[in-house]
N, C-alpha and C positions, 0 to 999 in steps of 0.2 A: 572274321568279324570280332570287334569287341564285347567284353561280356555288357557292357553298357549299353550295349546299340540293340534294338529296338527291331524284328523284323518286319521290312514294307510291306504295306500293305497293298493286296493287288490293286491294282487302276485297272478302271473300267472303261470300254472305249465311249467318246466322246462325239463320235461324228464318223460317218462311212461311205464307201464309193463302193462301185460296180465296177466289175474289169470285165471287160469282152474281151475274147480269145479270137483274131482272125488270122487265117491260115495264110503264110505269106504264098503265092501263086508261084515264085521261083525255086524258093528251098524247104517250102509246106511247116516252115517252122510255126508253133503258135505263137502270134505277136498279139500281145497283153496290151491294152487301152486303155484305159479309166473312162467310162462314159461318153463314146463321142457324138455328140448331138449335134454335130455340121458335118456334111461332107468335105471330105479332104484327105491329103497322101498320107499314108503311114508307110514308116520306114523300118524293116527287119532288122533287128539286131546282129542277127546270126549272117546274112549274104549281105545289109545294106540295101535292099531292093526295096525301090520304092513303089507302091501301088494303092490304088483308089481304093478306100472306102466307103460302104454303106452305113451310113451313122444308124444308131437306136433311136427310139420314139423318148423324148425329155421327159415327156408325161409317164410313161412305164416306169424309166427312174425314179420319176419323185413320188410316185402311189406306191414304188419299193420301201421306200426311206422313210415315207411314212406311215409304214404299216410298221416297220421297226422301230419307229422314233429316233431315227438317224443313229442307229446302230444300239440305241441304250438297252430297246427289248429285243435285242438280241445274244444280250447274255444270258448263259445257264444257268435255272434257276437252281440246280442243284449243286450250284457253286458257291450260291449265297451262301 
């Protein structure tokens, strides 16, 4: 770093999702989602198997998101 340069400042997150973990039924791997609120096939990274999902409720997500104000009160305040 230059002695001129200035150290960043942290950025604070802006916006957040929800990851479900469901268990792939062929090689039990955990496959990671981001909110799925439709039924549909997810696909295991680890074997490629594909198999049905049970989506979450949209409404549970967004009473999440907004209890945190889409991630903003979820920073540490003892970070401020």
């Amino acid at each position: 770093m230059k002695k001129n340069d200035k150290p960043l400042t942290p950025v604070k997150p802006s916006s957040m999702e929800l990851v479900f973990f469901y268990p792939c039924p062929f090689c039990q791997r955990q496959v990671p989602l981001i909110g799925p609120t439709q039924p549909t096939m997810a696909q295991c990274d680890a074997c490629k198997g594909h198999f049905p999902i049970v989506p979450v409720d949209d409404k549970s997500i967004q009473f999440v998101k907004i209890m945190l104000a889409n991630g903003r009160a979820g920073v540490d305040p003892d970070f401020l």
